[in-house]
N, C-alpha and C positions, 0 to 999 in steps of 0.2 A: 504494500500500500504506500503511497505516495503522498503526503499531504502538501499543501499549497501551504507557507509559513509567511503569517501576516505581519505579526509583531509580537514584540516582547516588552512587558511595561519598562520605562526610560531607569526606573530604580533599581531592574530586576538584576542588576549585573550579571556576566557571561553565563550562570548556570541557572540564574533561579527564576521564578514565575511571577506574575501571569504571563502567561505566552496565548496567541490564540490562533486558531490554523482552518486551514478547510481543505474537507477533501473534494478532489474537484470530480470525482468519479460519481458519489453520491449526492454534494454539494450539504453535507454535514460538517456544522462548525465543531468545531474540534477545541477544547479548553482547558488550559492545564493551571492551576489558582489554588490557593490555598486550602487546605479543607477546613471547611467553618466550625468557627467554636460555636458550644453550645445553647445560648440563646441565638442565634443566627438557625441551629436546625431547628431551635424549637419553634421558633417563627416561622419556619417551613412544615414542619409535623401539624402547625393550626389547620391549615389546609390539605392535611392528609398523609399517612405514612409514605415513610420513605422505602423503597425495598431492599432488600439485604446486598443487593448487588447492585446497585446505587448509592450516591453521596452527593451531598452539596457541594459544590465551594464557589468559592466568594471571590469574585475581582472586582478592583476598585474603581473606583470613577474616575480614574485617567485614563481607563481602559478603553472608554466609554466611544471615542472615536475610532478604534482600531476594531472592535467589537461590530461597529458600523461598516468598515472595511469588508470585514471577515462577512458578513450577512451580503452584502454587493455583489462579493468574490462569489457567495453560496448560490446566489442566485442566477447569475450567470455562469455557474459551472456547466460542465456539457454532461449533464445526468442521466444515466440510464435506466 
């Protein structure tokens, strides 16, 4: 699999997150972020379990333009 790499937050130095990516085969955004601390999930659990093979996480509002990037990229990926 091959993903399309949009950005990495400007703080995240060489190795660390958020990053955010798409893949352009299915035009699924792809996001790698922190995993949320625990009022963050429970604020997500209000509106319904999470399932075990599932997880939150949380990028921050810097991300917020690149995030836009990535959904642009997803939408004109060439999907099958």
């Amino acid at each position: 699999m091959t993903l399309r790499f949009i950005g990495k937050g400007p703080e995240s130095g060489k190795d660390g997150s958020p990053t955010v990516f798409v893949d352009p085969d299915s035009g699924d955004l792809v996001v790698q972020g922190w995993i949320a601390d625990g009022p963050t999930r429970a604020g997500c659990l209000e509106a319904g379990p999470i399932p075990d093979h599932e997880t939150v996480v949380r990028m921050p509002a810097l991300m917020v333009a690149m995030v836009r990037e990535t959904c642009d990229a997803a939408e004109r990926a060439d999907v099958h």
